[in-house]
C-alpha distance (Angstrom), angle and dihedral (degrees) to the residues before:
residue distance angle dihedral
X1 . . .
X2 4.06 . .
X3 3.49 114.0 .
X4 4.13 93.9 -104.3
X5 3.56 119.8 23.4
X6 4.08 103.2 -134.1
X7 3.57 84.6 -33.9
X8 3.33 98.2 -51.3
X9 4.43 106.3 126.3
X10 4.15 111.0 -122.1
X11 3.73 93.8 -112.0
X12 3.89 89.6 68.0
X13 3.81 103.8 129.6
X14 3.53 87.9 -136.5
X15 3.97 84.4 75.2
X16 3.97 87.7 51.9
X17 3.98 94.3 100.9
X18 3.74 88.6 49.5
X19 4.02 90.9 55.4
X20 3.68 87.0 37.8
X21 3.70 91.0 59.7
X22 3.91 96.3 40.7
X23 3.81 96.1 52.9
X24 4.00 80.8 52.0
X25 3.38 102.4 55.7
X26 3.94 89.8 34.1
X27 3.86 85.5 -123.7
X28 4.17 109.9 162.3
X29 4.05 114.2 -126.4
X30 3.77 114.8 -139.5
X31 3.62 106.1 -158.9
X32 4.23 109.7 -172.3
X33 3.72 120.2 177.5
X34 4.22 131.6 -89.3
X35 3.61 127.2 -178.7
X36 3.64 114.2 -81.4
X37 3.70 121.8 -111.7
X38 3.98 114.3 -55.5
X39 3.56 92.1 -122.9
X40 3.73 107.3 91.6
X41 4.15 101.0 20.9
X42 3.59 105.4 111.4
X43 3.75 120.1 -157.0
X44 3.87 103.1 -100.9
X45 3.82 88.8 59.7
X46 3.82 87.6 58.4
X47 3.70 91.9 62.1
X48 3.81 123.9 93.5
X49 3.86 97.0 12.7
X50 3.63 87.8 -77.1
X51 3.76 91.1 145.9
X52 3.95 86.9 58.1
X53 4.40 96.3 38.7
X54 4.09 84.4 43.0
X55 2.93 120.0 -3.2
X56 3.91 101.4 62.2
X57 4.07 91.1 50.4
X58 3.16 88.5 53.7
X59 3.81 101.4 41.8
X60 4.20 84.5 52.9
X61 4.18 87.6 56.1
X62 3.92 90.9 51.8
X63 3.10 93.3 48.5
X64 4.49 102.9 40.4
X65 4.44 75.1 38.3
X66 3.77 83.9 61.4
X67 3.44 102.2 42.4
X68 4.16 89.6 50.4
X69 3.93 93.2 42.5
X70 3.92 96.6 46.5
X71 3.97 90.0 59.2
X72 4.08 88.5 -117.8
X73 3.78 91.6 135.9
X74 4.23 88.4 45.7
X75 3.85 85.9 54.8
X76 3.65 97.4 46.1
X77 4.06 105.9 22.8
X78 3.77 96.3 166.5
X79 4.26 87.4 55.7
X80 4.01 105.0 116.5
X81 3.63 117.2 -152.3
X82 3.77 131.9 -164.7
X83 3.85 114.7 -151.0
X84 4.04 123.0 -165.0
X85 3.91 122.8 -132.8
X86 3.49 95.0 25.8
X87 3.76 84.3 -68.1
X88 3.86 99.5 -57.2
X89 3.94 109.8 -111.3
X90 3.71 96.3 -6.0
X91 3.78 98.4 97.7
X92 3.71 94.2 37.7
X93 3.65 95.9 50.5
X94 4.46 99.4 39.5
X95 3.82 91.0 123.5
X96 4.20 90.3 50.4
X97 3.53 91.3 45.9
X98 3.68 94.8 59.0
X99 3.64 97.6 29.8
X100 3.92 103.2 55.2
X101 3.78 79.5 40.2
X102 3.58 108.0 65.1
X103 3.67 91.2 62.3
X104 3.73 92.6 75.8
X105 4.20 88.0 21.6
X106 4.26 91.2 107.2
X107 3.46 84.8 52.2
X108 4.06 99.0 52.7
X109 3.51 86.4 38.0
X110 3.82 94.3 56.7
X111 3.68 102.6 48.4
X112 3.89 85.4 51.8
X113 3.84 92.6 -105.2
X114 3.39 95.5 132.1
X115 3.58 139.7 4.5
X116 4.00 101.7 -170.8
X117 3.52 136.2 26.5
X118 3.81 121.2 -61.6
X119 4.34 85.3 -113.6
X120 2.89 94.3 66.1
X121 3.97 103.4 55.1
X122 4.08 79.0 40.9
X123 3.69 85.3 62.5
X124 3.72 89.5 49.9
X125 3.48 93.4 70.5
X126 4.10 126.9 82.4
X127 3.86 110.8 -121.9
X128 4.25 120.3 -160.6
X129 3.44 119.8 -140.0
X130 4.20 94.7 -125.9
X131 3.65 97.4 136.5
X132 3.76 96.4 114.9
X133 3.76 97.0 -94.4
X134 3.91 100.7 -57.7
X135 3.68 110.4 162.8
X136 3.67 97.6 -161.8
X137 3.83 95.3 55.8
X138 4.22 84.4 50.1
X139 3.88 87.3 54.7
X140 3.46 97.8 41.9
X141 3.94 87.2 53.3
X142 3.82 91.4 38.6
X143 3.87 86.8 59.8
X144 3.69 100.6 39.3
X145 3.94 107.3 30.3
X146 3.47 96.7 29.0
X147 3.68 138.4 -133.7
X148 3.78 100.7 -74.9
X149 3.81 90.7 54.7
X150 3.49 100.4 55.6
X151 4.11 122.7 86.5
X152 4.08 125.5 178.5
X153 3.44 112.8 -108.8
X154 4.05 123.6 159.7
X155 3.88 99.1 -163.7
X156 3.68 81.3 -112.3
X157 3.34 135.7 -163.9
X158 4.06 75.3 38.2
X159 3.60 122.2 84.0
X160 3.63 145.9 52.4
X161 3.94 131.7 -38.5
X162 4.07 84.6 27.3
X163 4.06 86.7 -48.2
X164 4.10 97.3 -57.9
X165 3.52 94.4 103.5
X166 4.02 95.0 66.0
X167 3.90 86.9 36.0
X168 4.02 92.4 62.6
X169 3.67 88.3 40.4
X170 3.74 94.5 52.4
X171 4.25 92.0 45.2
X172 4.24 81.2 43.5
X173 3.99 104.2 48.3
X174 4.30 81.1 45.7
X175 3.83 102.0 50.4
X176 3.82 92.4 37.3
X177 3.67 92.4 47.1
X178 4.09 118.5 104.8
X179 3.57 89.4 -120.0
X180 3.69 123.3 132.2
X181 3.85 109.6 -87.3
X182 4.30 87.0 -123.6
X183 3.86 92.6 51.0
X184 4.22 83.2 50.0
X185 3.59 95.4 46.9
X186 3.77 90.2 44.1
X187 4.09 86.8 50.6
X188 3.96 96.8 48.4
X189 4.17 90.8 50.8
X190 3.96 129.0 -44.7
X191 4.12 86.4 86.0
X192 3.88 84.4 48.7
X193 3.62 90.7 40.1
X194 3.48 99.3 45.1
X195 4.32 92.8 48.8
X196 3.65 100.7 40.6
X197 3.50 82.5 47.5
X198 3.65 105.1 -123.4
């Protein structure tokens, strides 16, 4: 799924049958990021592919932010959701995200919103490694997310030298990485095995 749907955010309820179907059928979402509605994107943003270096991580938060804040993941618990580029700002920004939140938390929490603190639906999700082999965005997500949320992914068939180059990065930045060699092997497939079921 694209992070809005014509413009329309993911937590629209008229996308509840869809999640109601894919938490039934235990089928994994993979939600990768679109440009946001034209409306509001003013023409020195489009230059440089800053919409793609900045725009897209931070597209992907709004729209996993959404998803968490709207309760979606309360309603269906059991959904599974696959976030690109390690979720864009989420892991970078976990004490934010719970800190500006607990001002309005009693609120959320008393019209039934929410019964636990956004982190921990964030750590729900399942976050790719697609971020062009950067080994302190891994860590960051290793520490944060955790190893059992965390699947390779190389944005492939995207990328330079007809997308190898950011898959050899990817593979390099996680075998040369001072994580534990159980949180690497869980990275390069058992989390992948173990949710697609293989």
């Amino acid at each position: 799924m694209y992070t809005n749907i014509s413009g329309r955010p993911l937590d629209s309820p008229e996308f509840y049958p869809f999640y109601e179907m894919a938490e039934k059928y235990d089928i994994p979402i993979h939600l990768h990021p679109t440009h946001p509605p034209a409306q509001g994107q003013r023409k020195y943003e489009l230059e440089y592919k800053l919409p793609i270096i900045f725009g897209w991580p931070f597209e992907i938060s709004i729209a996993i932010g959404r998803i968490v804040f709207s309760g979606l993941l309360e309603k269906f618990p059991n959904l599974k959701i696959i976030t690109h580029h390690l979720g864009g700002m989420i892991p970078f920004l976990e004490a934010r995200i719970d800190g500006v939140s607990e001002e309005g938390m009693e609120e959320i929490v008393d019209k039934r919103i929410l019964s636990k603190k956004p982190m921990e639906y964030f750590k729900k999700i399942y976050y790719d490694t697609a971020t062009c082999g950067s080994m302190p965005a891994l860590e960051c997500a290793h520490k944060v997310i955790g190893p059992d949320q965390i699947l390779f992914g190389a944005d492939y068939p995207f990328g330079p030298e007809d997308a190898e180059k950011w898959v050899r990065q990817t593979l390099h930045s996680i075998q040369n990485s001072e994580l534990p060699n159980d949180s690497k092997n869980k990275i390069l497939g058992e989390n992948a095995n173990r949710l697609f079921r293989q």
